[in-house]
Structure formats: structure tokens, C-alpha cells
C-alpha positions as CSV (number, residue, x, y, z in Angstrom):
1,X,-11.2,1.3,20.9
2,X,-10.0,1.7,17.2
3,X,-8.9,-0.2,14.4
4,X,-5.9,1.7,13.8
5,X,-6.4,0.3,9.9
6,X,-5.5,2.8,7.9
7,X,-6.3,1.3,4.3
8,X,-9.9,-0.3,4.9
9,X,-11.4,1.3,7.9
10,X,-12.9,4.8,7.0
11,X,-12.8,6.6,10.5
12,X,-9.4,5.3,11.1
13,X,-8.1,6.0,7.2
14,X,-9.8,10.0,7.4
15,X,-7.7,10.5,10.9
16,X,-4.7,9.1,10.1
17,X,-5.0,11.2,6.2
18,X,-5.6,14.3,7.5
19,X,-2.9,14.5,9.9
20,X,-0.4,12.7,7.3
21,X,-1.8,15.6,4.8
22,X,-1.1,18.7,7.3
23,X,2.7,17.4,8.5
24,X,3.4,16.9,4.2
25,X,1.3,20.4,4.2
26,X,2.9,22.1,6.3
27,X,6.9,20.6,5.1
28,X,6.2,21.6,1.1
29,X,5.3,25.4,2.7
30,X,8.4,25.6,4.7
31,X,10.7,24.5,1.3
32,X,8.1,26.8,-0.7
33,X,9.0,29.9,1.6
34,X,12.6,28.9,1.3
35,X,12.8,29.5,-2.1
36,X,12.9,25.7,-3.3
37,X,11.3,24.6,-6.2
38,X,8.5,21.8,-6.4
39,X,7.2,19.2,-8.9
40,X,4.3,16.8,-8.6
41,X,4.7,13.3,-10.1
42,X,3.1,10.3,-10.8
43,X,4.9,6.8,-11.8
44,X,2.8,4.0,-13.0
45,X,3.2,0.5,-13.6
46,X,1.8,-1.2,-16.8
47,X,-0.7,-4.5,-15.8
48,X,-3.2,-7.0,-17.4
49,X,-6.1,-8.4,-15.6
50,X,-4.1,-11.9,-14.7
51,X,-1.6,-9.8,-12.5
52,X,-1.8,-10.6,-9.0
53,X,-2.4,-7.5,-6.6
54,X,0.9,-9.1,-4.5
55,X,2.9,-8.7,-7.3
56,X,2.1,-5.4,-8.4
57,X,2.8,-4.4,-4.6
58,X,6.4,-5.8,-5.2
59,X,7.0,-4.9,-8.5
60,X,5.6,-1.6,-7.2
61,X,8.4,-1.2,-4.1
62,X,11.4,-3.1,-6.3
63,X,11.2,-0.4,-9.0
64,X,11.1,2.7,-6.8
65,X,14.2,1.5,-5.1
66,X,16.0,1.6,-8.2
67,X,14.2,4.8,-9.1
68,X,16.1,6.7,-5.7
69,X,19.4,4.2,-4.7
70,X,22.4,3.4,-6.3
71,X,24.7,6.4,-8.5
72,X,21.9,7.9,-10.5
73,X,19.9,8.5,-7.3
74,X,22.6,10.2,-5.6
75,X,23.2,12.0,-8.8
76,X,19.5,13.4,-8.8
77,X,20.7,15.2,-5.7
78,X,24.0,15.9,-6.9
79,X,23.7,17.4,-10.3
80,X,19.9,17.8,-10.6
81,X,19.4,20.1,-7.5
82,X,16.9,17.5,-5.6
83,X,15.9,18.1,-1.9
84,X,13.8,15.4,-1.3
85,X,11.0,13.9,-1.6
86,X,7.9,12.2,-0.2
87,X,5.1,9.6,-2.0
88,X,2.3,7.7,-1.5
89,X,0.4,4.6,-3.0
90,X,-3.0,4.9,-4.8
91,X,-5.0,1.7,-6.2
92,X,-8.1,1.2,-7.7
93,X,-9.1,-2.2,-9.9
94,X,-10.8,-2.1,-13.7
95,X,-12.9,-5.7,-15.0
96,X,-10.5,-4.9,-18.4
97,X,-6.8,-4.5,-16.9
98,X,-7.3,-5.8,-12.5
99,X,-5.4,-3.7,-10.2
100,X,-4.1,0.1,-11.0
101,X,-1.3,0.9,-8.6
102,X,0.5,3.8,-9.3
103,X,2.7,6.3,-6.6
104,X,2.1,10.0,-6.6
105,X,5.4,12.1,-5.7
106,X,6.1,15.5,-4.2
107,X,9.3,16.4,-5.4
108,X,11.2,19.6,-3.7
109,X,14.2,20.9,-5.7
110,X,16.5,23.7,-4.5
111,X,16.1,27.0,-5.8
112,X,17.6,28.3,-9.2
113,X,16.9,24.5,-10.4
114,X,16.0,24.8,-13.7
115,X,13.0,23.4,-15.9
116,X,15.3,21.4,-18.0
117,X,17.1,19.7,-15.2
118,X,13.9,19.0,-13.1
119,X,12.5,17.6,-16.8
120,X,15.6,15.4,-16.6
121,X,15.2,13.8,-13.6
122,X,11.4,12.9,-14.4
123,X,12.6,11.1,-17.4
124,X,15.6,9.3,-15.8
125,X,13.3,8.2,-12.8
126,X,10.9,7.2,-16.0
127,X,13.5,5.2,-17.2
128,X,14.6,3.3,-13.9
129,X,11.1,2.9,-12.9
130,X,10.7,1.1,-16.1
131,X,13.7,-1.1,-15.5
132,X,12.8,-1.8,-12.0
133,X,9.3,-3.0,-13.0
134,X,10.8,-5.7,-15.8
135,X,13.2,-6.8,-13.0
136,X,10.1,-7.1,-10.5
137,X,8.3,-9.5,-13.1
138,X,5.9,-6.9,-14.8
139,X,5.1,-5.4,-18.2
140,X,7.6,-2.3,-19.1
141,X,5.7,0.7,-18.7
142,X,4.7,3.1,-21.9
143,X,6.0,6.0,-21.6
144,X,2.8,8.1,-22.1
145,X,1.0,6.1,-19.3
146,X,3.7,5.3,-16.9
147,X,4.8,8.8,-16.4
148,X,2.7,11.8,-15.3
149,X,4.8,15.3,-14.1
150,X,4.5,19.3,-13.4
151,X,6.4,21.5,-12.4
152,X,4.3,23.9,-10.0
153,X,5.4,27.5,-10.8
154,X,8.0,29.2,-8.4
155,X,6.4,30.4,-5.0
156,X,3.0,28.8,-5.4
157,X,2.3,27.2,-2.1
158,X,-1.5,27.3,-2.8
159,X,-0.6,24.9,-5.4
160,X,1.4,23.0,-3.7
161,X,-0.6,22.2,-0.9
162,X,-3.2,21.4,-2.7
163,X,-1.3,17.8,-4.6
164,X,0.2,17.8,-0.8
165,X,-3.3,17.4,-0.3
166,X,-4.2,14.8,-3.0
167,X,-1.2,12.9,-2.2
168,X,-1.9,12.2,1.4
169,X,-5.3,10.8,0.8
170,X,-4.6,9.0,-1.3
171,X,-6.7,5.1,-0.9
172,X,-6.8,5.4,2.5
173,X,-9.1,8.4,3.2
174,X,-10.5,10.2,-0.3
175,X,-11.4,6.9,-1.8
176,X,-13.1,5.0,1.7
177,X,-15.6,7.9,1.8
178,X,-18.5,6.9,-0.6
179,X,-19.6,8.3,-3.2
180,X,-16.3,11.3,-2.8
181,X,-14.6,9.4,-5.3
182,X,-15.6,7.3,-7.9
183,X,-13.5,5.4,-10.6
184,X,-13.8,5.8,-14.2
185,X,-15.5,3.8,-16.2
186,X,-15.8,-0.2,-15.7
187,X,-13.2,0.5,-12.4
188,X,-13.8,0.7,-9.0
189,X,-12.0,2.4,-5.7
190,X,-11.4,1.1,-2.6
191,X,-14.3,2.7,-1.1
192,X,-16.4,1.2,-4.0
193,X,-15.4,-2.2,-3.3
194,X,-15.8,-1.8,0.4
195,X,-19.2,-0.7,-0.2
196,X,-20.0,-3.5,-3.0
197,X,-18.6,-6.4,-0.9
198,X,-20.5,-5.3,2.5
199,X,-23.6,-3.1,1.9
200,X,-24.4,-4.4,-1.2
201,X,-27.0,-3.2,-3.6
202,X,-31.0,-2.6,-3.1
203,X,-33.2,-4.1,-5.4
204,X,-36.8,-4.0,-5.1
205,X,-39.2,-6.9,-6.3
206,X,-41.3,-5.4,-8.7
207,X,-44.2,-8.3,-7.9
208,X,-44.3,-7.9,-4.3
209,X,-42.6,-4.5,-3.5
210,X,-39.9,-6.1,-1.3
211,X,-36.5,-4.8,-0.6
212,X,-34.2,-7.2,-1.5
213,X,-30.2,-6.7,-0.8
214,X,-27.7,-8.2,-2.8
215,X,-23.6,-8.2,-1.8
216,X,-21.0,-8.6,-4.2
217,X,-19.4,-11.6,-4.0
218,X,-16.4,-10.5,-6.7
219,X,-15.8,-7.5,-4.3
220,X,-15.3,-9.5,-1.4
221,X,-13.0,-11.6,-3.2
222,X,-10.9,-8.6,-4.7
223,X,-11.7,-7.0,-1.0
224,X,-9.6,-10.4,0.7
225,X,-6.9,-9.6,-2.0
226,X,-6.6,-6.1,-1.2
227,X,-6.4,-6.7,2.8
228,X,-3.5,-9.1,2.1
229,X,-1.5,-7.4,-0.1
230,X,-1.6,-4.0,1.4
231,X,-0.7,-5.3,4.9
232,X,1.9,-3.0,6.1
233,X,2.3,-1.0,3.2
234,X,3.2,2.4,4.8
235,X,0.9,5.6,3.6
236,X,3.5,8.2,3.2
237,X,7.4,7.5,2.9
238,X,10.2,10.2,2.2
239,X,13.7,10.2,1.6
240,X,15.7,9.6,4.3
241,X,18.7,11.3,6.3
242,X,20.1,14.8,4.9
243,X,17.1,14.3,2.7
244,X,14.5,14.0,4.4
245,X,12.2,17.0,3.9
246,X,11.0,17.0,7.6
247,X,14.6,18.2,8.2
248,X,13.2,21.6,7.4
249,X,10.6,21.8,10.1
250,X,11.8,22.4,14.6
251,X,12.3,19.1,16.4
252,X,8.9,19.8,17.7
253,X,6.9,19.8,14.7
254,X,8.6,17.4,13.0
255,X,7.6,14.8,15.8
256,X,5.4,12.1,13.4
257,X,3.0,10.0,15.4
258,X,2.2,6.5,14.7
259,X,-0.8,5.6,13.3
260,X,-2.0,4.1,16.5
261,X,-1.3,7.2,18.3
262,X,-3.5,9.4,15.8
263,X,-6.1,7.2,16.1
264,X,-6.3,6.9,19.7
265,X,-6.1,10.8,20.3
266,X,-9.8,11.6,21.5
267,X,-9.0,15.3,21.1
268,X,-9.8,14.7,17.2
269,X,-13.4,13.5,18.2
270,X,-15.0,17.0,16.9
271,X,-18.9,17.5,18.1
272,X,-21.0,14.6,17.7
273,X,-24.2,15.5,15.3
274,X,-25.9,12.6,15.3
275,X,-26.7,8.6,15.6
276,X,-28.1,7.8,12.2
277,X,-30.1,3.9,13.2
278,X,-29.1,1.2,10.7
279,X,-32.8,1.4,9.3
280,X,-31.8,5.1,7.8
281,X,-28.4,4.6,6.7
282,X,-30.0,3.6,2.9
283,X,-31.7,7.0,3.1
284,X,-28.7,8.8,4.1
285,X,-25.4,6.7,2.6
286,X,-26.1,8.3,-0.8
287,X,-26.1,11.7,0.2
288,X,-23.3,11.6,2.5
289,X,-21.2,14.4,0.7
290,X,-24.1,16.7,0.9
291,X,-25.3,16.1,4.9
292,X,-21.0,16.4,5.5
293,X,-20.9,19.8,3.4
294,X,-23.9,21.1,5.5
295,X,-22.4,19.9,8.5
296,X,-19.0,22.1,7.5
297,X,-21.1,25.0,6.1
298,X,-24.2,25.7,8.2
299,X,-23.4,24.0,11.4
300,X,-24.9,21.2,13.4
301,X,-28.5,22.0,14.2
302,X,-28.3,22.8,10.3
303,X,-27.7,19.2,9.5
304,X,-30.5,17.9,12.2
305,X,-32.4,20.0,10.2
306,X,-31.9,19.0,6.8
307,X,-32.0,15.4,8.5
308,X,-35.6,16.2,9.6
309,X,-36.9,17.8,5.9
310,X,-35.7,14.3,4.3
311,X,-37.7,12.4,6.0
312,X,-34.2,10.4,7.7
313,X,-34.7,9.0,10.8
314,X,-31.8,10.0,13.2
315,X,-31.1,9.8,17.4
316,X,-29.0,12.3,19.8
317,X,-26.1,11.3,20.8
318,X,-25.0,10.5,24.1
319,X,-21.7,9.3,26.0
320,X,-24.1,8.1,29.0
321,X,-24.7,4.3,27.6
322,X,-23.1,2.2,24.7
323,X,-26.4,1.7,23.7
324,X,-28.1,3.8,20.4
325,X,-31.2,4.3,22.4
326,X,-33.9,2.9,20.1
327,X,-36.2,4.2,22.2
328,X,-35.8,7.8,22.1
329,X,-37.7,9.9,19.5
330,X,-35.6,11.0,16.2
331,X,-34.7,14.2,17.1
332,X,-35.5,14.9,20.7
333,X,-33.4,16.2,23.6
334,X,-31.8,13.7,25.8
């Protein structure tokens, strides 16, 4: 049984991401190869440390609406040559300002839509962003922080999939896996926080030699924050109807499971490597990026290997029991 969780459970997040990332992948191609046009974009609302993550969640929603309904959203499609588009949520939180939401976009424009125009939407959705936020009860956003575009050069679906890519991820998968992504400065992830609030920190006692471990009690307060305000935030939302840049792909592909249903799909399993006990995990959690890139690269008995020339203790794995089998040597065959 899993979670399902797509915002605070890593396995569940990384499932539910890389599926969300190929279907957004896979649309932007399709568009690409049809000669349409593409810009990446990045709207971001203005907020002081005293802002409440539930308000920024609102103020977040309230102004996109008025970003993409009423007259000047029909006119982007209208007059400015617009497709579509799809976005996602990202977060992180800063001991100077509190919480950082912003929403990446993947824009899709039709083909022979020029520079100028696409420029011109960016600065009207700007402009009702802005609007939308004051409404929502937050800070108007500066111009040189609040809006972030590019317009991706004609034909480049390498490009493209790439921030297809970024956008996907997102909180829920790139910023859960530790030590992938780390803030800037005084701010801290998701992941970060997760980690901070739950594993803590390792200190030894220089007097006696002991390991002591220390949680975070701010990140499980922020941590409590973020798991109620997020609840049932969606990851990925696109335009809808005539609009909806799925429309591109066959019946078939366009098919978009729940999240329930990704999670649930054993076929995503992959090989099992191996059970790393919970006396090792300090050994290994900070070189997590490096034992996953040899797994990718070299290949299971690769990574055993590595796991054995660092000295981290580490169990086969085995469907037979629920049990990690404590008993059997690190290393040796079932």
C-alpha cells in the first residue's frame, strides 16, 4: 500500500512526477513538431515573513484566474496566437521573507506568432497577475521579480522538454529527493524541511564521543503548515476545452491517470538493489545522488559494490517476508 501523497511522500511524489513530466513531455513535442511556438514562464507573488502559507495558496489561485478568464484571457487566444497552456506550483520558505510560491508556465503559441505579441501577453498576464494578487490580499508584485519569461527558439523540442521537465517536478519530486535540490541562501525546500523536521541533525559530543540527534522543531511547525495548505492543490493544471494542449495527442495517449492509479501500478517497481538497515541510512543519506547515478550508470551489482568499498552496511532484498532480515549478512545471497 501507498500514500498516494504527492507533495510530502518521496516515492509517491517521484512516481506521480515522472509520469506527469513524460504526458507534458510528450504534449509540448507533438505542438513543437506542429510548428507551434513555445515560451517558458514564471509568475511570482511578492511576500513578507508574516504571510501565512494559506494565503499565499489563495492569493496564489485568485490571481491566475484573472491572469486566463474574463475578455483579456480570451483575447490572448484571440489576437495573441495562444494554444494553451499547462503550470505547476513550486514553494520553498526563507527565515527573511516565509514562504516563496511562484507557478512555472509552458506556454504553446501557434506558429508564425511573433516575438512581439508572445512579449505582449507575458506582460499583460504580468499585469493581471499583479492585480489578482492585491485583490487576494497580498503585496503587488515588482515587476523585475514577479515576472520571469523566454521564448524557446522555433523547433527546439530539446529545449522544450527539458522546462517540461523542470515544470513537472516541480516540489513534489525534484525538491523531496535530498540533497538534489537545495535552496539558496537562508531558504529551505520542501525536501529540506522534510529532512530537518524528521531526521534531524547529528551532533557528536565532543566529551564523550556520543552521537547525539537533534530534530527541528521550526521545520515541523512550517512542515504542519505546508501539509495543510497544500491539501489538494493539484500538480499540473492546463487550460481547458478547445484549449487544452492534450487535445493534440490520440484518445489513447491522452488518457491521464489519477494519482492513485500511478502509484498503485507495480509495473513502475524497477529492480530492487537493495535494503539499506536504519543503522546505515546516516552513511548513505548524504550520498544519495551519487549511489542513484551509479545505480543509472553502472548497473546494480555496481552499486552493491560501491555500497561494500564505503564501508555501508546493506541486506538483499526479498519479496518472501515483510521482514528486512536482520539476520542475514550485508551482502550475501538469499
Amino acid at each position: 500500500m501507498r500514500c498516494g501523497t504527492v507533495w510530502t511522500c518521496p516515492e509517491c511524489s517521484m512516481r506521480i512526477s515522472v509520469e506527469r513530466t513524460a504526458l507534458l513531455g510528450k504534449v509540448v513535442t507533438r505542438h513543437v513538431e506542429d510548428g507551434a511556438r513555445v515560451m517558458t514562464l514564471t509568475l511570482t507573488l511578492r511576500h513578507f515573513a508574516e504571510h501565512e502559507l494559506a494565503l499565499s495558496v489563495k492569493a496564489s489561485r485568485t490571481a491566475f484566474s484573472r491572469v486566463t478568464d474574463g475578455r483579456a484571457g480570451m483575447r490572448d487566444y484571440v489576437e495573441l496566437g495562444l494554444r494553451g497552456w499547462s503550470r505547476s506550483p513550486d514553494l520553498t520558505w526563507g527565515v527573511e521573507n516565509g514562504w516563496h510560491l511562484h507557478q512555472h508556465v509552458t506556454l504553446v503559441f501557434e506558429p508564425g506568432t511573433t516575438d512581439e505579441q508572445m512579449t505582449e501577453l507575458a506582460e499583460g498576464w504580468f499585469t493581471r497577475w499583479s492585480r489578482g494578487a492585491v485583490a487576494a490580499g497580498m503585496p503587488a508584485p515588482d515587476r523585475e521579480h514577479g515576472l520571469d519569461f523566454e521564448i524557446l527558439p522555433d523547433g527546439d523540442t530539446e529545449a522544450a522538454q527539458a522546462w517540461a521537465a523542470y515544470q513537472a517536478k516541480g516540489i513534489a519530486a525534484e525538491q523531496l529527493m535530498a540533497g538534489h535540490k537545495k535552496a539558496k541562501g537562508t531558504s529551505r525546500t520542501i525536501g529540506e524541511l522534510i529532512h530537518d523536521a524528521t531526521i534531524g541533525r547529528t551532533y557528536e559530543n565532543p566529551e564523550t564521543g556520543a552521537q547525539v540527534q537533534m530534530v527541528d522543531l521550526q521545520a515541523q511547525e512550517l512542515l504542519r503548515e505546508f501539509e495543510k495548505a497544500i491539501k489538494g492543490v493539484p500538480q499540473m493544471t492546463w487550460s481547458r476545452g478547445k484549449h487544452d494542449l492534450r487535445n493534440i495527442l490520440s484518445e489513447e495517449e491522452k488518457t491521464e491517470r489519477s494519482d492513485e492509479e500511478i502509484v498503485d501500478d507495480d509495473s513502475l517497481d524497477g529492480e530492487e538493489v537493495a535494503v539499506i538497515p536504519r543503522e546505515s541510512w546516516p552513511q548513505l543519506q548524504p550520498r544519495v545522488p551519487e549511489f542513484l547515478s551509479i545505480i543509472e550508470r553502472e548497473g546494480t551489482d555496481a552499486a552493491r559494490a560501491w555500497l561494500d568499498a564505503n564501508g555501508i552496511g546493506w541486506e538483499m532484498p526479498t519479496r518472501l517476508t515483510d521482514t528486512r532480515r536482520r539476520g542475514v549478512r550485508p551482502g550475501s545471497e538469499i
